[in-house]
N, C-alpha and C positions, 0 to 999 in steps of 0.2 A: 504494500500500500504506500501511496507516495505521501509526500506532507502535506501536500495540499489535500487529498484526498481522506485523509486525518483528520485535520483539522475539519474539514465540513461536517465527515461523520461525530465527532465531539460536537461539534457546536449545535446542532440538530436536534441531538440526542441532552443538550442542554436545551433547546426548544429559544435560543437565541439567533436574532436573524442575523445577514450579513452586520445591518445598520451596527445593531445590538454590539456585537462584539467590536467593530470597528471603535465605537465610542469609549468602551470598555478599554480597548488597547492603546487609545489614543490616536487615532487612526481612521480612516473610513471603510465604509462599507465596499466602497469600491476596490479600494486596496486587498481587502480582505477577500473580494473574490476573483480578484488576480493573483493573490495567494492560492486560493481553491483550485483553479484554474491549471496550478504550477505555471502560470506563467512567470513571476517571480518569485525570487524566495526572501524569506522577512528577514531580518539582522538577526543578531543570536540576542539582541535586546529586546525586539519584538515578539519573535519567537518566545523568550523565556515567560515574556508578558501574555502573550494567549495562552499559555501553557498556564499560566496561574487561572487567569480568568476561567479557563478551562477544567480548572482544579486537578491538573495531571502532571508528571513529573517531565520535565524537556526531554529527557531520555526518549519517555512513553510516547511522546509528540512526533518525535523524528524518527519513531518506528525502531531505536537502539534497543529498545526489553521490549517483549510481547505481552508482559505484563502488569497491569500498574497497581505499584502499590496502596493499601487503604490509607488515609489518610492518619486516621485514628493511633492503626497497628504503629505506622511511620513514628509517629510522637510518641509512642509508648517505647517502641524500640529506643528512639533517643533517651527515654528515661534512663533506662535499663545503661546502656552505653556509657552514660555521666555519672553513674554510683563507681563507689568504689570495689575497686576486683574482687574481694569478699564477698559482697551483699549482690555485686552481678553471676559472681559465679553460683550460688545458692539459688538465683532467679533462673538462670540458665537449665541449670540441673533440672528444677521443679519441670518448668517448659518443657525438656527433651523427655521426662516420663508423664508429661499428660498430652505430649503428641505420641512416643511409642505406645499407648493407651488406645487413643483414639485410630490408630494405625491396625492396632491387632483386633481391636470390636469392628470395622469394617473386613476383618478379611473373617472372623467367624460366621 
């Protein structure tokens, strides 16, 4: 999927028109569907900005991960990340046996 073709399916799927996001990025509606278009491609400043509007990560935008992270899990994980190696690795542990948990009740 290309960027352009990215960004329309997000935006859509956020139920924002071109106008809409244009305004949002600071930018026009017209822009934004020369974006869509591929006919150009946005800065990696604009880009990073419909990515937010968008509420996905630039990665996820540019089609780099096939994935996108939740928003929530993300900021919990930085939690986890900012304690110290103690109290992360005690988190950590618990997490790896309520997902090998949750791994062995779907294969029964």
């Amino acid at each position: 999927m290309t960027l352009g073709e990215q960004i329309t399916k997000l935006r859509k799927q956020k139920k924002l028109s071109q106008n809409d996001l244009g305004k949002k990025v600071g930018t026009s509606g017209d822009i934004i569907g020369r974006y869509e278009r591929d006919e150009v491609k946005p800065s990696i400043e604009v880009a990073s900005k419909i990515a937010d509007v968008l509420e996905v990560s630039l990665d996820f935008l540019i089609g780099k991960v096939a994935v996108e992270v939740d928003h929530q899990l993300l900021k919990r994980v930085i939690e986890v990340q900012q304690m110290d190696d103690n109290d992360k690795e005690h988190i950590l542990y618990t997490l790896d046996a309520l997902i090998k948990n949750v791994k062995l009740k779907s294969i029964a």
